[in-house]
C-alpha positions in Angstrom: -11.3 -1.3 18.6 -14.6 -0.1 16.7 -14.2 0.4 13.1 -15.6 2.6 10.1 -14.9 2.0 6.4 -15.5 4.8 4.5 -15.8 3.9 0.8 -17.6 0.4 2.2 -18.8 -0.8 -1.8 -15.1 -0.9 -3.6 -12.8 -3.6 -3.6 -10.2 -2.1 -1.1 -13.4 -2.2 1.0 -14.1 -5.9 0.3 -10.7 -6.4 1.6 -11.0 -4.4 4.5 -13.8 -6.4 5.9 -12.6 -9.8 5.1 -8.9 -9.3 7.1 -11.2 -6.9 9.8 -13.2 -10.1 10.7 -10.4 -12.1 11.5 -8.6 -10.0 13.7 -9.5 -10.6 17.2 -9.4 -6.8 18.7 -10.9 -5.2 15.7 -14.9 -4.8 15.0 -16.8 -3.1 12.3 -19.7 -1.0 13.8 -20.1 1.0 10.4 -20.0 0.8 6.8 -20.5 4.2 4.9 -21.1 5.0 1.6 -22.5 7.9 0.4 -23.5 7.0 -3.3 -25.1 3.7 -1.9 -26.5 4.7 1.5 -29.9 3.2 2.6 -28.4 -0.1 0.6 -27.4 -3.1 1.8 -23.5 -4.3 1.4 -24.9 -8.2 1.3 -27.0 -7.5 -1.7 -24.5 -5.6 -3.2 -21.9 -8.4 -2.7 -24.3 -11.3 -2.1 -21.5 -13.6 -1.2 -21.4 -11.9 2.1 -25.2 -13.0 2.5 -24.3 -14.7 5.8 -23.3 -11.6 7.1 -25.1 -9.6 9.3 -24.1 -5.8 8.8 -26.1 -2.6 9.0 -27.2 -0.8 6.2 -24.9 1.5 4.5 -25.0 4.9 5.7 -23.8 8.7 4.6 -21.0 10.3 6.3 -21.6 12.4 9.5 -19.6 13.1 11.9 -23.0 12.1 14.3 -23.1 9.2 13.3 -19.3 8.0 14.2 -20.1 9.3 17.5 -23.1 7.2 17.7 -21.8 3.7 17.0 -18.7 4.5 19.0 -16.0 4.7 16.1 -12.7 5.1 17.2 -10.7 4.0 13.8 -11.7 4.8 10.4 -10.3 3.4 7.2 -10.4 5.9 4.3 -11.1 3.1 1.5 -11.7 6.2 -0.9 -10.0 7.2 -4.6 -7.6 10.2 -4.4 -9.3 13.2 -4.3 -12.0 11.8 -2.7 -10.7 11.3 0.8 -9.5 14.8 1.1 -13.4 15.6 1.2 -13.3 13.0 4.3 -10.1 14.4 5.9 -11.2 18.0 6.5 -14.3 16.9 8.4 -12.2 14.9 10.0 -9.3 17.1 11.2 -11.0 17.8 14.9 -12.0 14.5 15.1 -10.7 12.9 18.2 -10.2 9.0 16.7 -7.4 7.4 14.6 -7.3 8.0 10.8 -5.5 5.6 8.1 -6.5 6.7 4.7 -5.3 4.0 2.2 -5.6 7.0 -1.0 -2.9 8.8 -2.0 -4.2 12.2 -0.4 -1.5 12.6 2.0 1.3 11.1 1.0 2.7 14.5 -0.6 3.0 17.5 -0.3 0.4 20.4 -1.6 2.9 21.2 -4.8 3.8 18.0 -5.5 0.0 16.2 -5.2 -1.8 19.4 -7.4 1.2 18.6 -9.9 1.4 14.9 -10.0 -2.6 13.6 -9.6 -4.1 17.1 -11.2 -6.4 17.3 -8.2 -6.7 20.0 -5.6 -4.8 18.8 -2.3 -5.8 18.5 1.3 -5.1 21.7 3.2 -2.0 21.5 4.5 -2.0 21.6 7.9 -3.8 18.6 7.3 -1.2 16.7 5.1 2.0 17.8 7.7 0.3 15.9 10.6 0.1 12.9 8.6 2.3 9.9 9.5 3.8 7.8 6.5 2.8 4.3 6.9 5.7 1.8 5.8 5.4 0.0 9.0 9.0 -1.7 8.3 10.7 1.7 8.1 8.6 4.1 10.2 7.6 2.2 12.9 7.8 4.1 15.9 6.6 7.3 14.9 3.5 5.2 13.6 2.8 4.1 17.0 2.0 7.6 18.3 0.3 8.8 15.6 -3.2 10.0 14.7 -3.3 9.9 11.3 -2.1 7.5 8.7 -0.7 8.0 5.1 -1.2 4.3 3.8 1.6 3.7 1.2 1.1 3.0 -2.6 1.1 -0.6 -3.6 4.1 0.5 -6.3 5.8 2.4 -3.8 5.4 -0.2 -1.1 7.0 -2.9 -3.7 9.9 -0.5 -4.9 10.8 1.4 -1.5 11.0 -2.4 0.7 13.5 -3.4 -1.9 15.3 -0.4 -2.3 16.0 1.2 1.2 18.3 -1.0 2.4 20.6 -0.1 -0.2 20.5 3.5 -0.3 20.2 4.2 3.6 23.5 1.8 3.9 24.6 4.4 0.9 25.9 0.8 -1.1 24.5 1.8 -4.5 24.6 4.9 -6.9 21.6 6.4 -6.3 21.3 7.4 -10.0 20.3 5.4 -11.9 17.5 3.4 -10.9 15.5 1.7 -13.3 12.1 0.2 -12.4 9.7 -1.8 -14.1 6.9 -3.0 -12.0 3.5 -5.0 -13.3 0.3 -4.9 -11.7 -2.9 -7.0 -11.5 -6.0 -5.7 -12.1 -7.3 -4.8 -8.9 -4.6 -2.4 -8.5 -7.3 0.0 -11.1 -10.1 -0.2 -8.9 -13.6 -1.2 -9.0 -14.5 1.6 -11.3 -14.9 0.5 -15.3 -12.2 1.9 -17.6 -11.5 0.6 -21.0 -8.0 -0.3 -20.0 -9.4 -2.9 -17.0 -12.4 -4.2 -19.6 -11.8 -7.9 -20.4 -11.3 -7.7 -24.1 -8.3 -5.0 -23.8 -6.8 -6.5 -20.8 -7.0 -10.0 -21.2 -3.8 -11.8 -23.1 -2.5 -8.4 -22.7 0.0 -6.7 -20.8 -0.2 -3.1 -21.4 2.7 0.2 -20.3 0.8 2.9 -18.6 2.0 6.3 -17.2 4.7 6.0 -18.4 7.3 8.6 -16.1 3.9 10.5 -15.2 3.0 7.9 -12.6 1.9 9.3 -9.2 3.9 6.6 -7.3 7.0 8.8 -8.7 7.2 11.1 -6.4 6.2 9.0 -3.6 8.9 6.9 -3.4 11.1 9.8 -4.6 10.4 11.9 -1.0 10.4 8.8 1.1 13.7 7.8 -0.2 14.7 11.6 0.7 13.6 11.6 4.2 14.7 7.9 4.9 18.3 8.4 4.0 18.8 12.2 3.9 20.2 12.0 -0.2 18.3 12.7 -3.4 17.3 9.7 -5.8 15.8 9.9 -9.4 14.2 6.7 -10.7 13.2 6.4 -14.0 9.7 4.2 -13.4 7.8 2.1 -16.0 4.6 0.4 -15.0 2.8 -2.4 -16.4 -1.0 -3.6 -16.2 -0.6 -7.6 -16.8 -4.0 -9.7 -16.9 -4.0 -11.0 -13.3 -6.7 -9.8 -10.4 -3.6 -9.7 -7.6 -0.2 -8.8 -7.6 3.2 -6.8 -8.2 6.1 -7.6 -9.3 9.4 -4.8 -9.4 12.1 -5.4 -10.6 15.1 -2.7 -10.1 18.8 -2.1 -11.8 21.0 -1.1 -9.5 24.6 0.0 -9.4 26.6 -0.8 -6.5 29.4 1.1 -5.0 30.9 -2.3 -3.4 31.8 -5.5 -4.1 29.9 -8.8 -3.0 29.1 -12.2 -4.9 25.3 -12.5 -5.3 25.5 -15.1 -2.4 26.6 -12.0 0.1 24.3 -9.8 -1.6 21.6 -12.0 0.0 23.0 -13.0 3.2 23.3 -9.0 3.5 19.7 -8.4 3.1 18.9 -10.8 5.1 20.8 -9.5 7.9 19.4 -6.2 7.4 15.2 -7.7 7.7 15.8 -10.4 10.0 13.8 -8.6 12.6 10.6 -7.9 10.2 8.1 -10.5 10.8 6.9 -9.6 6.5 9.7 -9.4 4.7 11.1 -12.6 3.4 14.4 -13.0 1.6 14.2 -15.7 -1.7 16.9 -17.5 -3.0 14.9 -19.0 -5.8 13.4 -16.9 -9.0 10.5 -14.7 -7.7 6.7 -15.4 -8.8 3.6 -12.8 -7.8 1.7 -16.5 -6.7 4.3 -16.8 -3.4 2.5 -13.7 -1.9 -0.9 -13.7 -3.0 -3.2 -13.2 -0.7 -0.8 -12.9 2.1 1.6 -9.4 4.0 4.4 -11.0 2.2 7.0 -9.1 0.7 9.5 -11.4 -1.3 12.5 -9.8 -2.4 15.4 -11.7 -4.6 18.8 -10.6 -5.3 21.5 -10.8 -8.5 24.4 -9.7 -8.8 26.2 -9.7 -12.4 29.4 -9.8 -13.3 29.2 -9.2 -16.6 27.9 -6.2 -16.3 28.7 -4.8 -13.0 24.6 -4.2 -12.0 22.5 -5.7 -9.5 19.1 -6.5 -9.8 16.2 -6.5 -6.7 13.2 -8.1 -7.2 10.3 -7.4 -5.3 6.9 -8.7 -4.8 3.8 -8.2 -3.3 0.1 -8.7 -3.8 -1.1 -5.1 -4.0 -4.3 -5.6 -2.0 -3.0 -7.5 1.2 1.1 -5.5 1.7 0.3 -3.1 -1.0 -2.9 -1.7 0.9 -5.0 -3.6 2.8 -2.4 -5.6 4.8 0.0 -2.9 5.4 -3.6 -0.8 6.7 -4.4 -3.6 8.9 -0.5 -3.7 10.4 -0.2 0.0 10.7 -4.0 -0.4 12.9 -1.7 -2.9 15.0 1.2 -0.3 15.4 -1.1 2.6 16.8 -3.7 0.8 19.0 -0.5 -1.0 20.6 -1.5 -4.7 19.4 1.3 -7.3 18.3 2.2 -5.9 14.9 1.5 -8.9 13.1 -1.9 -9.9 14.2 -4.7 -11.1 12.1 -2.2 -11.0 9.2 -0.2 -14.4 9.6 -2.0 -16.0 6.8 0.1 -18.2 4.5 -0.2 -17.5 0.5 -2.8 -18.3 -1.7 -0.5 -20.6 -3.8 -3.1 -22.7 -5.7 
């Protein structure tokens, strides 16, 4: 399958070509940037020296046609992609765009990322990507909606629980930390070295994009409203998320068959791995992991699910790569067996 990354300079991009050239059936035959066309990705990332890649090139929809493309990853910032997606929208090749462009609707994206949205003819032909709960309509789509790395984290450890209708499904408290990457490549005073590091800083607070997002997705998964109240942290790591949800259950179970419950539930999902031992962001680094833990207290009557991910393999990349499996018809976990970067 011939491959274009849009957005080829930023660090989703990196990524994208790093997991691309491992996978056996996929090929990169372009690598497009507008603000850097004419320049060449190994001298812009000289560790890739070795490689031998074209130069990067603007957008056109010639050009695709030329080189053959028949996937493109949208490696874009939100706002940015929607550019992308209208030329796009007679194209006759496979879309996954890993912003947030069309992952709401027109009311709620204007309102939640201040931005003007996709048209929406666009956005309702758009296919949610959370490969573990969306499988099959995944494999006959067109176009992708790549998941948030938050919502990706929060929605794998809370489905379960509200589709099996086993919990209240207000409240739910988050709190979820995020490395560094999760910002982007672009400089911001919150990412610069002096404010981030020995720092871990609250940011957007209840204003947070990834609101919404796993708000509708918990809506259409298990046909009942949710309200979470969502608190996000930037923590001075380059990889990884950590959520960690209170819960209130509607049933009674020991922590023990808490666990052997979700495990049930996932056994089938070749990415989601069930821990009995206290979570740590290092377990899934660099891996399509998603570790989720489980406690059950007495004392107080709540559970708490634990999540975690790193946000550039399951929270984007990864879960790009697998959703790429689902609609070209390859074995859904291939290329994407790597173990975690543990030391």
């Amino acid at each position: 399958m011939k491959c274009t990354i849009i957005g080829a300079t930023g660090y989703t991009a990196v990524e994208l070509i790093r997991m691309i050239e491992q996978h056996p059936h996929l090929e990169i035959v372009s690598l497009v940037s507008d603000s850097k066309a004419t320049e060449s990705i190994t001298e812009i990332y000289t560790f890739m020296n070795k490689k031998n890649y074209s130069l990067l090139r603007e957008f056109s929809l010639a050009h695709l046609e030329e080189v053959g493309t028949e996937l493109i990853f949208l490696a874009t910032p939100s706002g940015i992609s929607k550019q992308y997606l209208e030329q796009l929208k007679d194209w006759k090749g496979k879309v996954i765009d890993l912003s947030g462009d069309l992952r709401l609707d027109q009311i709620s994206y204007e309102h939640w990322y201040e931005k003007p949205a996709v048209e929406p003819m666009i956005q309702a032909t758009a296919t949610y990507g959370l490969s573990e709960w969306n499988r099959e309509a995944i494999k006959t789509s067109r176009l992708i909606a790549n998941p948030g790395c938050y919502a990706t984290a929060v929605l794998l450890g809370l489905l379960p629980f509200l589709k099996e209708q086993v919990i209240e499904p207000v409240p739910i408290i988050i709190h979820a930390s995020s490395g560094l990457s999760g910002a982007g490549k672009s400089f911001s005073e919150q990412t610069h070295h002096v404010r981030s590091n020995e720092n871990m800083r609250l940011y957007k607070m209840n204003r947070h994009q990834h609101i919404p997002e796993i708000e509708s997705v918990i809506q259409t998964v298990t046909g009942q409203d949710a309200i979470v109240s969502f608190a996000t942290h930037l923590i001075p790591i380059n990889r990884g998320i950590m959520a960690t949800m209170t819960l209130t259950p509607r049933i009674n179970k020991s922590e023990t068959q808490w666990r052997e419950w979700l495990q049930a539930f996932y056994e089938n999902e070749p990415f989601v791995r069930i821990n009995g031992n206290d979570p740590e962001i290092k377990s899934v680094v660099g891996s399509n992991y998603c570790d989720l833990t489980i406690y059950a207290d007495a004392r107080t009557g709540h559970l708490t699910v634990v999540s975690v991910i790193d946000n550039m393999q399951k929270g984007a990349v990864g879960q790009a790569i697998q959703n790429a499996n689902l609609m070209c018809g390859y074995e859904e976990a291939l290329g994407l067996t790597q173990q975690p970067l543990f030391i």
